[in-house]
N, CA and C of each residue as an Amber inpcrd file, in Angstrom:
protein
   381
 202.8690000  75.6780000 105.3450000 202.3930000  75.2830000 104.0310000
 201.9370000  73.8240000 104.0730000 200.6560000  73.4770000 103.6120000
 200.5120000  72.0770000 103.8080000 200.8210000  71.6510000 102.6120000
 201.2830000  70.0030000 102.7050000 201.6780000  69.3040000 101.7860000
 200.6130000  68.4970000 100.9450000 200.6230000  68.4680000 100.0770000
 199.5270000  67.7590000  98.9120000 200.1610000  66.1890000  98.9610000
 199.2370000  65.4410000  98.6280000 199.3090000  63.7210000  98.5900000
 200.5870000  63.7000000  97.1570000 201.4710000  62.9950000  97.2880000
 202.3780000  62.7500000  96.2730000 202.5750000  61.3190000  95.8670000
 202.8870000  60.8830000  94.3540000 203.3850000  59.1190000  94.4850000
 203.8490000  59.0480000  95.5340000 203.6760000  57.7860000  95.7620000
 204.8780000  56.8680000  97.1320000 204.4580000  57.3660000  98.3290000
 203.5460000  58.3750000  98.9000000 202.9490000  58.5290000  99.8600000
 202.1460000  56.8100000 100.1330000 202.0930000  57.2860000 101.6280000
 200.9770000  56.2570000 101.5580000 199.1990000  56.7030000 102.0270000
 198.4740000  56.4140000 101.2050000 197.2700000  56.7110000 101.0910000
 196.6660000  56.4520000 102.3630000 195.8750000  57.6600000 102.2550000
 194.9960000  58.0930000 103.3670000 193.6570000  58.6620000 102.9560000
 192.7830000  58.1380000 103.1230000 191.1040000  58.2730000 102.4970000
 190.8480000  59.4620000 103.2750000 190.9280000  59.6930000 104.5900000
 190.9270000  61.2820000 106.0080000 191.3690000  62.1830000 105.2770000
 192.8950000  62.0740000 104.4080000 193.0930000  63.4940000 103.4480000
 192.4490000  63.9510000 102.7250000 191.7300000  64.8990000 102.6260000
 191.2140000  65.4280000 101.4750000 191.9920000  65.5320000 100.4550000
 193.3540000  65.7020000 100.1940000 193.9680000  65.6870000  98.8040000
 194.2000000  64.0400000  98.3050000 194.0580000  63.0100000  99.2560000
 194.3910000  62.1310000  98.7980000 194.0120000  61.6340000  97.3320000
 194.3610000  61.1450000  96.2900000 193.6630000  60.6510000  95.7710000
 192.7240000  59.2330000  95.7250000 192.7560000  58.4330000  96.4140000
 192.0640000  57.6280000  97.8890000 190.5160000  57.9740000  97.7550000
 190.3510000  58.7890000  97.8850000 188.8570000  59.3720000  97.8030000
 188.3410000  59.4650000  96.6930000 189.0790000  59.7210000  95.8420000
 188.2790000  59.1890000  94.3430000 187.7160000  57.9520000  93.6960000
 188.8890000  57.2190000  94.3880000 188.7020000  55.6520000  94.2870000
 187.5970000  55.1620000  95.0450000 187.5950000  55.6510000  96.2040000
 186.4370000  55.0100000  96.7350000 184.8420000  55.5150000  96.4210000
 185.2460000  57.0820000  95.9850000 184.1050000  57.2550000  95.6730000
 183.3670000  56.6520000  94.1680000 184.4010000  56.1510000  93.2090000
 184.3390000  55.5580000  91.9100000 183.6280000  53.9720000  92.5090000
 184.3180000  53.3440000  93.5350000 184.0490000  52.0200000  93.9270000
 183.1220000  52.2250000  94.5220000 182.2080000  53.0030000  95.4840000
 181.3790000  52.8850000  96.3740000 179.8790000  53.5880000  95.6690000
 179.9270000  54.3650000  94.4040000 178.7150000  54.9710000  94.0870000
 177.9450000  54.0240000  93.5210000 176.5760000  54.2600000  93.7520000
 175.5000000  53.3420000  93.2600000 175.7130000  52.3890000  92.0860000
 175.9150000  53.2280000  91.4280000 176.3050000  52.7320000  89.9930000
 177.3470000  51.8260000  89.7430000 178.6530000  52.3320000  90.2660000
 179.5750000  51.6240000  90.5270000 179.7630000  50.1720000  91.6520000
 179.0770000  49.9170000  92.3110000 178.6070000  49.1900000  92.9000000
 177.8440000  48.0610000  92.0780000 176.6300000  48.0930000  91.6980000
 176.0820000  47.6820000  90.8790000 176.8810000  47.0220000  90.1190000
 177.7200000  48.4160000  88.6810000 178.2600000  46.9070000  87.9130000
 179.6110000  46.3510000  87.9310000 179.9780000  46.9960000  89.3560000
 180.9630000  45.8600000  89.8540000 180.4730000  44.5860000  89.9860000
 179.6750000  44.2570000  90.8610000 178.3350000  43.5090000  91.3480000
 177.8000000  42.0280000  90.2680000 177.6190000  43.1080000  89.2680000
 177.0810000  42.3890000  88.2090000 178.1240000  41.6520000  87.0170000
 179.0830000  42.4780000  87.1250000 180.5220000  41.9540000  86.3450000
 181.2420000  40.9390000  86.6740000 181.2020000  40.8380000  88.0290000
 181.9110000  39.7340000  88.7860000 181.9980000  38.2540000  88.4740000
 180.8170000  37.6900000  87.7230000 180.7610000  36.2300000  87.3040000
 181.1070000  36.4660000  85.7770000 180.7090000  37.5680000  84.9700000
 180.6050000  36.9810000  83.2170000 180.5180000  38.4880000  83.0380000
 181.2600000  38.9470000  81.4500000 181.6650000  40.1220000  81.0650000
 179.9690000  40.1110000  80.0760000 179.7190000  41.4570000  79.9210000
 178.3780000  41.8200000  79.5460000 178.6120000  42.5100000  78.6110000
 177.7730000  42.7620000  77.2030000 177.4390000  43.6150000  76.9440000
 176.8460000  44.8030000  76.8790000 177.1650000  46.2460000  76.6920000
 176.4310000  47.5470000  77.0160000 174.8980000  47.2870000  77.2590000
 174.3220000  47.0100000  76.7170000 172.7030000  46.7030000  76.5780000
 172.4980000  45.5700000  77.8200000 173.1470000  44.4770000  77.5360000
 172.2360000  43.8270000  78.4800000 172.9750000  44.0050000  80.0030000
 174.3640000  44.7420000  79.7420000 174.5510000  45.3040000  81.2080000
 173.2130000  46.5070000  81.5140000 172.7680000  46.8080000  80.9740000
 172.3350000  47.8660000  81.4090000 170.6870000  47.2770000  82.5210000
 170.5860000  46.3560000  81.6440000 168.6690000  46.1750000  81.7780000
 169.4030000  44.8540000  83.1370000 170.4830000  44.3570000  82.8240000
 170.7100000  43.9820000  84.9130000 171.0640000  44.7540000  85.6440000
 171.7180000  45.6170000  85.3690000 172.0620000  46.7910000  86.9320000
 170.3810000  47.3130000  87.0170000 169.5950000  47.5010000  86.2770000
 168.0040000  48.1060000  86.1620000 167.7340000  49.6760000  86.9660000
 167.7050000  50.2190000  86.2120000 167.4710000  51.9340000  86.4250000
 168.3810000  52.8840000  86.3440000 169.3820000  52.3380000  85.8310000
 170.4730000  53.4940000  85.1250000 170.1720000  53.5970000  83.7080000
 170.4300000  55.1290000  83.3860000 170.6520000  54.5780000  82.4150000
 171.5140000  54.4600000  81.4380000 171.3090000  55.1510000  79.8480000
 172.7020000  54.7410000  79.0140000 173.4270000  55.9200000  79.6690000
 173.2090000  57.2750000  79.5850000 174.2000000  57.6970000  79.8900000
 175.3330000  58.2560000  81.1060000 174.5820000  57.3630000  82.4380000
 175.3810000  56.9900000  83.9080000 176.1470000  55.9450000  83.3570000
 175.3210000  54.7510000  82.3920000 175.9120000  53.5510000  82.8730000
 177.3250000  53.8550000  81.9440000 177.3730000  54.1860000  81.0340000
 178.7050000  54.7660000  80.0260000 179.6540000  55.2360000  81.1790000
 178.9320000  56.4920000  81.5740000 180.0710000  57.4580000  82.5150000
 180.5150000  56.5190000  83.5490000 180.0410000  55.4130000  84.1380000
 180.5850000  54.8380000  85.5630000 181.2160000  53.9720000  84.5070000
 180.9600000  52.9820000  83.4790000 182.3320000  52.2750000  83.1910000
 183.3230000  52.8980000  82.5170000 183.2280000  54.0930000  81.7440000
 184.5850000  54.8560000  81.6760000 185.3190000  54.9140000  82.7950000
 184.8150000  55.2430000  83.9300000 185.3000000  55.7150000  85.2070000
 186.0580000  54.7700000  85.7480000 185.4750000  53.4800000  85.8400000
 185.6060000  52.4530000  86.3210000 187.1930000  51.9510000  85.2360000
 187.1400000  51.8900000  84.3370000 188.0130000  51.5090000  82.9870000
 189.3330000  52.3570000  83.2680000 189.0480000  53.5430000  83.4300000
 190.1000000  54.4960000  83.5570000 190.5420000  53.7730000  84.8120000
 190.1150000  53.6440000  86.3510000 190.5750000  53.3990000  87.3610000
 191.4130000  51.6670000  87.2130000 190.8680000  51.1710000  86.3910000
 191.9040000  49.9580000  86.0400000 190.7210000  48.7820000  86.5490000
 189.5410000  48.7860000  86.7820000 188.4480000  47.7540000  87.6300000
 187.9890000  47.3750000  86.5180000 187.7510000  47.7230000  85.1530000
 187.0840000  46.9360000  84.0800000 187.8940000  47.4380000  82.5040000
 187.5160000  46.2030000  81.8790000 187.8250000  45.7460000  80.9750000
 187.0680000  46.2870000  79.2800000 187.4110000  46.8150000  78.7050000
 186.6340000  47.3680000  77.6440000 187.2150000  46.6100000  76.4620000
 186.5990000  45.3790000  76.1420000 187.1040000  44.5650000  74.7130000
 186.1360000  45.3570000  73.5210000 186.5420000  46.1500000  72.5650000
 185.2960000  46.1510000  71.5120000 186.4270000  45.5910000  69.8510000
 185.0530000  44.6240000  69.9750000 185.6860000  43.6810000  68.6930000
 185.2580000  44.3130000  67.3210000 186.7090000  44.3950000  66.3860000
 186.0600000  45.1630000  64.6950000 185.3970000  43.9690000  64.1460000
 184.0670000  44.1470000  64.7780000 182.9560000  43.3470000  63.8610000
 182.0460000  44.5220000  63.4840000 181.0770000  43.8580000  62.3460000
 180.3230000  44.8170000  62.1540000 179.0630000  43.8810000  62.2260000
 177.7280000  44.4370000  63.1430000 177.5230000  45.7760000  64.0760000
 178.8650000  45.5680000  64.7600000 179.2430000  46.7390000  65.3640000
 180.1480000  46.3950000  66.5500000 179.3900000  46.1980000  67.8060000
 180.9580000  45.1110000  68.5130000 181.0570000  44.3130000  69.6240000
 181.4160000  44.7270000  70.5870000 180.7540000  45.3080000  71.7640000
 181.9420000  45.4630000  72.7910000 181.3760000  44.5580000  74.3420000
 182.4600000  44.1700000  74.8310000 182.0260000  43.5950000  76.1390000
 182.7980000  44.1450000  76.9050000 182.0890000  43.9560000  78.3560000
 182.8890000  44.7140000  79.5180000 182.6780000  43.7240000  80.4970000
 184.0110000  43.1750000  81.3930000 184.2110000  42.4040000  82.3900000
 185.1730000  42.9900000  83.5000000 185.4900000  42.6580000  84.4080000
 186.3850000  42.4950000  85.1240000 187.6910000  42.5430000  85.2750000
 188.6040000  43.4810000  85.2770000 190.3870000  43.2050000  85.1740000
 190.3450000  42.2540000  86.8580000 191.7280000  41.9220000  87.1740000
 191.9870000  41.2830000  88.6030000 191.6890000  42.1940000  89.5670000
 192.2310000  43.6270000  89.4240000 192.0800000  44.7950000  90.2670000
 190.4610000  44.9910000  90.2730000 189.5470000  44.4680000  89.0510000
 188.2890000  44.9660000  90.0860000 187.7930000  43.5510000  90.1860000
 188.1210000  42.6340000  90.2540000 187.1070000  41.3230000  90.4880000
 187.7180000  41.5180000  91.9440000 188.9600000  42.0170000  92.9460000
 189.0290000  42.0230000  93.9210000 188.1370000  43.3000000  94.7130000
 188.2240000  44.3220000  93.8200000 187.0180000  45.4880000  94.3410000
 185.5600000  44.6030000  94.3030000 185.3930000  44.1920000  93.4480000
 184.1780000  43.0480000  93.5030000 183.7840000  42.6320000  94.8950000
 184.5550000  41.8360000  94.7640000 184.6550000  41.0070000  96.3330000
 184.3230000  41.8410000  97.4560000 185.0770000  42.7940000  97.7880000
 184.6080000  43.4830000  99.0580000 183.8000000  44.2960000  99.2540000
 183.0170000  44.7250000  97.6810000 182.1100000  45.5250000  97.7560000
 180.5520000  44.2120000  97.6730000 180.9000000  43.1610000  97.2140000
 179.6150000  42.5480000  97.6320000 180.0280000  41.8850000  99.1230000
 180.4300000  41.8200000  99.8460000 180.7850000  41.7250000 101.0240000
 179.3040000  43.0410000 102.1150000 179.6730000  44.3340000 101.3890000
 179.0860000  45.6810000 102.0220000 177.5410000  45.1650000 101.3770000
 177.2200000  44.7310000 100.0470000 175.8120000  44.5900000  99.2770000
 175.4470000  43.1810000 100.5510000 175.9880000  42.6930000 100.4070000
 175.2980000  41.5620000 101.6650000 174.4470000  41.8720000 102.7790000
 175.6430000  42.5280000 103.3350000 175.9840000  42.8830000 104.7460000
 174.3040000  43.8250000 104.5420000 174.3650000  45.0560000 103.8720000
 173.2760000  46.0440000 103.8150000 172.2050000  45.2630000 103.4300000
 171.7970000  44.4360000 102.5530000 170.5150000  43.3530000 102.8160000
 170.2240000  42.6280000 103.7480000 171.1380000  42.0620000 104.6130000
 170.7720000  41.3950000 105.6250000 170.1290000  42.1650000 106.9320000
 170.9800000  43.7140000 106.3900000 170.6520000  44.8180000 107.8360000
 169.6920000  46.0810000 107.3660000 168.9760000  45.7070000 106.1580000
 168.2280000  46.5580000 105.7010000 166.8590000  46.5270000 106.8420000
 166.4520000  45.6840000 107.1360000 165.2690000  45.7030000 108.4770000
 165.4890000  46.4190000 109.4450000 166.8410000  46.6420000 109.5000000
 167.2290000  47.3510000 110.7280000 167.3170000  48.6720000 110.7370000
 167.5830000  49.0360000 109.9680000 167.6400000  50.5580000 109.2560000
 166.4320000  51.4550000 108.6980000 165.6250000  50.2370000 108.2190000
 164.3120000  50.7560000 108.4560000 163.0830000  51.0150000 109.0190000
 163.5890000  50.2610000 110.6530000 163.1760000  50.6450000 111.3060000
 163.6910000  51.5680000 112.6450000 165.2830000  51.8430000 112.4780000
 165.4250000  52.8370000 112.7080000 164.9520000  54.1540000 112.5760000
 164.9060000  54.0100000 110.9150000 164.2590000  55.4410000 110.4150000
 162.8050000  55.3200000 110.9640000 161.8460000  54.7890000 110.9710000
 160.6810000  54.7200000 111.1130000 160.6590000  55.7520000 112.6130000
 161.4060000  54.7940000 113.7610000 162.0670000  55.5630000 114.9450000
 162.2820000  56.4630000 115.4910000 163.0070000  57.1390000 114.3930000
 163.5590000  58.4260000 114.0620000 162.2490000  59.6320000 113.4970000
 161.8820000  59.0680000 112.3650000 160.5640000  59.7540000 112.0060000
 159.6630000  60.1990000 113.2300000 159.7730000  59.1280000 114.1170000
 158.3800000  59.1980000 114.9440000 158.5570000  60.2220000 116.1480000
 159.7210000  59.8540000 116.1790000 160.5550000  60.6960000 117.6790000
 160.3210000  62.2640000 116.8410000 160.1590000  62.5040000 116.0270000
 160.3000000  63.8710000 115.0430000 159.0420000  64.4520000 115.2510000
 157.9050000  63.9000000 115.1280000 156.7070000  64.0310000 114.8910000
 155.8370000  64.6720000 115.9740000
């Protein structure tokens, strides 16, 4: 009988039951990336988070910061003003997901030349 991931295990991303893999897949998807990315210096509002991450739209960019909110990486202040207020920033747990995911956004701009001409490479060897 195999055993399913339980509290107090220690996490393993290789398990498929882990829950490990959710997290990363919450931290690592486009979207999530992005407004980790973009959250990291100053908490935003819905709107003008939206038009800086650029090409999501309202209703990804909603679903990834629920996602994100639920996982404990952001912050959902909405103030009883009227219109209403809401801003979204950073808890500690994701300004440190922050960090290592613009670490990977670096890293993939600096090595984006390389990759595309891999593929080019690849294409040609195909052809």
């Amino acid at each position: 009988m195999e055993v399913s991931w339980q509290p107090g295990m220690k996490a393993d991303v290789t398990d498929p039951m882990c829950p490990s893999r959710g997290v990363l897949e919450h931290v690592t998807s486009r979207w999530g990336v992005l407004i980790l990315l973009a959250l990291r210096d100053r908490s935003y509002r819905f709107s003008e988070l939206r038009r800086t991450v650029g090409g999501v739209s309202e209703k990804m960019l909603a679903q990834t910061l629920q996602t994100l909110e639920r996982d404990g990486f952001v912050h959902r202040d909405a103030k009883p003003v009227i219109p209403p207020r809401v801003d979204y920033s950073l808890t500690e747990l994701g300004q440190e997901a922050a960090l290592h995911v613009r670490e990977l956004a670096l890293w993939t701009a600096k090595r984006t030349e390389t990759v595309l001409d891999a593929r080019s490479a690849y294409d040609e060897a195909r052809s």
